[in-house]
C-alpha positions as CSV (number, residue, x, y, z in Angstrom):
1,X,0.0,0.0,0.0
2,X,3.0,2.4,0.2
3,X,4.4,2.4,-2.9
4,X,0.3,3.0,-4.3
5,X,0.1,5.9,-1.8
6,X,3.3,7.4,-3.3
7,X,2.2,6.8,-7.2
8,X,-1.1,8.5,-5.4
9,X,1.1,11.4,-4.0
10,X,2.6,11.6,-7.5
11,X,-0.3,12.5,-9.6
12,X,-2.1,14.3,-7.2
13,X,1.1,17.1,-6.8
14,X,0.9,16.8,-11.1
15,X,-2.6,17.5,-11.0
16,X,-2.0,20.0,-8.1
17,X,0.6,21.9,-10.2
18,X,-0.8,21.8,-13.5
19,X,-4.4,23.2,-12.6
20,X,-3.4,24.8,-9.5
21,X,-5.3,23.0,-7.4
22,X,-4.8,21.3,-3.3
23,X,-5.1,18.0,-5.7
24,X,-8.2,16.8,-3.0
25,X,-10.1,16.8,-6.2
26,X,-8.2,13.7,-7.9
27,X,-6.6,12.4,-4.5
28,X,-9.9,12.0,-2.5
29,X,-11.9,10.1,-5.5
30,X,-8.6,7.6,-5.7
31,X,-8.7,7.1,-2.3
32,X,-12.7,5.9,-1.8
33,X,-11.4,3.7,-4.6
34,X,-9.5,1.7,-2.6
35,X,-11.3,1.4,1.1
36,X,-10.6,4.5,2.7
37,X,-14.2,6.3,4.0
38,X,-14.7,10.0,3.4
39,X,-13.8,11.4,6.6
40,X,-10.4,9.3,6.3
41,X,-9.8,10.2,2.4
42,X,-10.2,14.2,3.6
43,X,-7.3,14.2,5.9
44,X,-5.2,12.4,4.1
45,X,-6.2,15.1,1.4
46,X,-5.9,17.9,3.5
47,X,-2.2,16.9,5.2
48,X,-1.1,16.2,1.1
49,X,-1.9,19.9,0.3
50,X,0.3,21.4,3.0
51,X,3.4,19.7,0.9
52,X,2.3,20.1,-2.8
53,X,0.5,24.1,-1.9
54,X,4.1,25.6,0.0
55,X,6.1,24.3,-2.9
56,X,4.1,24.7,-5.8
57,X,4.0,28.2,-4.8
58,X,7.1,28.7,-4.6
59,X,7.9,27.2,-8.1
60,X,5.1,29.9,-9.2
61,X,5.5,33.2,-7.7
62,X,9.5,33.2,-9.1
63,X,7.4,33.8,-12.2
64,X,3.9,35.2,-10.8
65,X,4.6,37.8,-8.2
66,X,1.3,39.4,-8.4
67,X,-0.3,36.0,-6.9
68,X,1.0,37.4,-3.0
69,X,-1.3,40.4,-3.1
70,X,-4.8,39.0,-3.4
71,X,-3.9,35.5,-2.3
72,X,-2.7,36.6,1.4
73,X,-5.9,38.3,1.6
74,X,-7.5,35.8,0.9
75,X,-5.4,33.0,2.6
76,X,-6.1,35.3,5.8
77,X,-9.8,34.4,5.2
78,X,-9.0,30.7,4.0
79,X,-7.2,30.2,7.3
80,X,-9.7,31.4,9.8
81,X,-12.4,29.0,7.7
82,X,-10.4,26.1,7.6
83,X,-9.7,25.8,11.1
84,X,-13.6,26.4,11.7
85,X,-14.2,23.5,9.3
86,X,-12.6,21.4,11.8
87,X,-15.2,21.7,14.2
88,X,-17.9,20.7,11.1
89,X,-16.5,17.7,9.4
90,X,-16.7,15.1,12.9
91,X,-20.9,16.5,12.8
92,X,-21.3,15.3,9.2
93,X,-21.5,12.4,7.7
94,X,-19.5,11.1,4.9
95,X,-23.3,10.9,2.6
96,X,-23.5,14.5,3.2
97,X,-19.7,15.7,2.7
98,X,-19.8,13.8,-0.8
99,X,-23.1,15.7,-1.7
100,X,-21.5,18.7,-1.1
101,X,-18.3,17.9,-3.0
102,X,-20.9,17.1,-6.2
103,X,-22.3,20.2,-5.7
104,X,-18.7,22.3,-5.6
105,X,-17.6,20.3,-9.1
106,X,-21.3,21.2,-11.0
107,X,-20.5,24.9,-9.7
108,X,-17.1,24.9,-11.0
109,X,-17.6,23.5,-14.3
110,X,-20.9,25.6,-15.5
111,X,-18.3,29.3,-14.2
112,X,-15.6,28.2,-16.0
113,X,-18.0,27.0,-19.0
114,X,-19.0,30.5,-19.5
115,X,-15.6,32.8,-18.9
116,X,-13.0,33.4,-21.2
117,X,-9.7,31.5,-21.5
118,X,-7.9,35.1,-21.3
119,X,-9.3,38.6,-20.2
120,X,-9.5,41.1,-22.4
121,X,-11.0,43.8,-20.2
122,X,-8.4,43.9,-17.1
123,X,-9.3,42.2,-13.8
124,X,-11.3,44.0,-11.2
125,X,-10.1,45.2,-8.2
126,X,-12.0,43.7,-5.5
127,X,-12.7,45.1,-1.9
128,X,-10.6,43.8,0.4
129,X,-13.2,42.9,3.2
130,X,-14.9,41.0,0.2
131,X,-11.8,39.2,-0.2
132,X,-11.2,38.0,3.3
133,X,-15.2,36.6,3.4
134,X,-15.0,34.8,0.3
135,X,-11.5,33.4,1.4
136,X,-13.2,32.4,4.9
137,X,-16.1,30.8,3.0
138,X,-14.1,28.5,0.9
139,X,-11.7,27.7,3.5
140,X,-15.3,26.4,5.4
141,X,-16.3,24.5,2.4
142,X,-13.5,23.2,0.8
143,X,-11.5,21.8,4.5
144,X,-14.8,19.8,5.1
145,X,-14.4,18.2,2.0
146,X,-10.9,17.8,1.8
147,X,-10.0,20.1,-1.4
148,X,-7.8,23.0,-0.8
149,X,-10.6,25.6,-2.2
150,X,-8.7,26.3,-5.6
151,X,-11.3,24.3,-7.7
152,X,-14.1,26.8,-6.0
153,X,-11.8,30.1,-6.5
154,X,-10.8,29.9,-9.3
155,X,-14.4,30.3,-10.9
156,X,-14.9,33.3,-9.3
157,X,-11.5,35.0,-9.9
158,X,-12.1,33.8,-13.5
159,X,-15.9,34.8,-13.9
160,X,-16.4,37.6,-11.2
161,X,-13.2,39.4,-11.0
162,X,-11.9,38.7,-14.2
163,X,-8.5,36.9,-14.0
164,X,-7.1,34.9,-16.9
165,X,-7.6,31.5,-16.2
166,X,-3.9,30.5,-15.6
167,X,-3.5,33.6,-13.3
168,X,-6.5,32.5,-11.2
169,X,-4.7,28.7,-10.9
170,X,-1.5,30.1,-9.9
171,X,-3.4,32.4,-6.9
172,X,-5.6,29.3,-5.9
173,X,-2.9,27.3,-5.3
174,X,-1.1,30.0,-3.0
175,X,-4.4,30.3,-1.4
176,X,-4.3,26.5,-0.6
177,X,-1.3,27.2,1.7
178,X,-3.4,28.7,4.2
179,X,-6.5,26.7,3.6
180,X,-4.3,23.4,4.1
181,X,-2.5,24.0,7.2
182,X,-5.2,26.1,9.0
183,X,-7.2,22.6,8.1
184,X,-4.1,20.2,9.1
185,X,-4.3,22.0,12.5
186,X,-7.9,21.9,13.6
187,X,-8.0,18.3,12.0
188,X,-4.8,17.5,13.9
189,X,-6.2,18.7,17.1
190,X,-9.9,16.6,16.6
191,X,-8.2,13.4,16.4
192,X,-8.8,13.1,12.2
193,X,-5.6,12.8,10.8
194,X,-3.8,10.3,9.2
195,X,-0.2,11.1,9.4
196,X,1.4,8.4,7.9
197,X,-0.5,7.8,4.7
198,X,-0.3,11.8,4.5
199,X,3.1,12.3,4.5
200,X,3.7,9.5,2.0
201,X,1.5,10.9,-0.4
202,X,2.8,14.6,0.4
203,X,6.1,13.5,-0.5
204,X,5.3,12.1,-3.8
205,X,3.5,15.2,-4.5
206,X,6.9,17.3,-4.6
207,X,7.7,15.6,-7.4
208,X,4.3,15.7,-9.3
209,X,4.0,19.5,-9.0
210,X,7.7,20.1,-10.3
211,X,6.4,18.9,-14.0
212,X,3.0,19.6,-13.6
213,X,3.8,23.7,-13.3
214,X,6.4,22.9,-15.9
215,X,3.7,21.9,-18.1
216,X,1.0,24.3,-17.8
217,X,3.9,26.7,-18.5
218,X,4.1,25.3,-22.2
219,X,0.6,24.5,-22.8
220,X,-2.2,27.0,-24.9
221,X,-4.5,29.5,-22.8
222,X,-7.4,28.0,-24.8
223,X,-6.3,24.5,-24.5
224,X,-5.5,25.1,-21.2
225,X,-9.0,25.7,-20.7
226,X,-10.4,22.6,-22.2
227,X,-8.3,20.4,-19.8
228,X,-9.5,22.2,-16.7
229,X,-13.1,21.5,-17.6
230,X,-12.3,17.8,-18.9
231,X,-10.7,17.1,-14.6
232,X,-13.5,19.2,-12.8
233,X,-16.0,16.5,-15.3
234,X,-13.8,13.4,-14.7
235,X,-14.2,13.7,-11.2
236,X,-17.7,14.5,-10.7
237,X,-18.3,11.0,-12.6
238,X,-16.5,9.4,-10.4
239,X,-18.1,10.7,-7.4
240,X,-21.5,10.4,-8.7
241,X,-20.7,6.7,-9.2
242,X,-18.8,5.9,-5.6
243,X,-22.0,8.1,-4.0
244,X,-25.4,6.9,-6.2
């Protein structure tokens, strides 16, 4: 089972680095695969993010320096909802927290339907108070089901305040940082985590997220696009099918 975890660690930090994501949304579907139940799956998720998040930004803002603005306004808010979300995951059961997780894909995927690839008008500035809530409300949402909050974002920084699409990736994934640990603590601290199997998987993340920024680096605005619809639709048929 280690060396699976570790292959699993690997194509989560890809995923993770390619579409900027906490990589909950391809790690958490592989792990109900194979026997682990919801509320297991999302700390496993959330302790993977913490590796795959700090470096992955790293790799981006050497390139993307404007990500550190908006994303630690709204890591602030990310922070304060993931450790909240703590306190709402052991009060839910593992029906309801994959309902939701349906619910966040079938969001994502009709936002990023309808925006552009690339911005031609330039992105609006958004309040900062507006920032910290809508950080604090995905940090909520996205700890209880073990996704760093990226694959929420990054719809509204692409439809609402009008980021280009790789922009808003490279942001969401900073704004997993805070998400991730904020989560890792309060989940720490309720008896939830799964050390072990997290730190295996977080350590074959490093090396997924390496290529996987390397190759969103190379790869069309407008293709770029197509492939971030195709892994938000991938995995909402797979958790249809493990759910109904």
């Amino acid at each position: 089972m280690t060396l699976e975890l570790f292959a699993f660690g690997v194509i989560t930090g890809f995923s993770s680095g390619f579409f900027g994501i906490g990589g909950g949304t391809i790690l958490v579907p592989m792990l109900l695969m194979v026997g682990f139940v919801m509320k297991e799956a999302v700390a496993i998720s959330i302790m993977q993010m913490v590796f795959s998040s700090i470096y992955g930004s790293f790799l981006n803002i050497k390139k993307a320096a404007y990500v550190i603005k908006d994303g630690a306004i709204l890591g602030i808010g990310g922070s304060i909802g993931g450790m909240i979300s703590g306190y709402i995951v052991p009060n839910l059961s593992n029906e309801s927290l994959q309902y939701l997780f349906i619910a966040i894909l079938i969001f994502s995927i009709i936002r990023i339907f309808y925006s552009p690839a690339t911005q031609i008008n330039q992105k609006q500035e958004a309040n900062k108070f507006v920032l910290l809530l809508i950080g604090a409300g995905i940090g909520i949402l996205a700890m209880s089901i073990g996704v760093g909050g990226s694959i929420l974002l990054t719809p509204i920084l692409v439809g609402f305040l009008k980021y280009d699409l790789k922009a808003a990736t490279a942001l969401g994934l900073f704004f997993v940082i805070f998400s991730s640990v904020a989560g890792f603590i309060s989940t720490s601290l309720n008896g939830e985590m799964l050390f072990f199997e997290g730190a295996i998987i977080g350590i074959g993340s490093l090396i997924g997220v390496y290529f996987g920024i390397k190759v969103k680096d190379m790869t069309k605005a407008t293709s770029y696009k197509k492939y971030v619809l195709l892994l938000n639709i991938f995995v909402l048929i797979i958790m249809i099918y493990k759910t109904f």
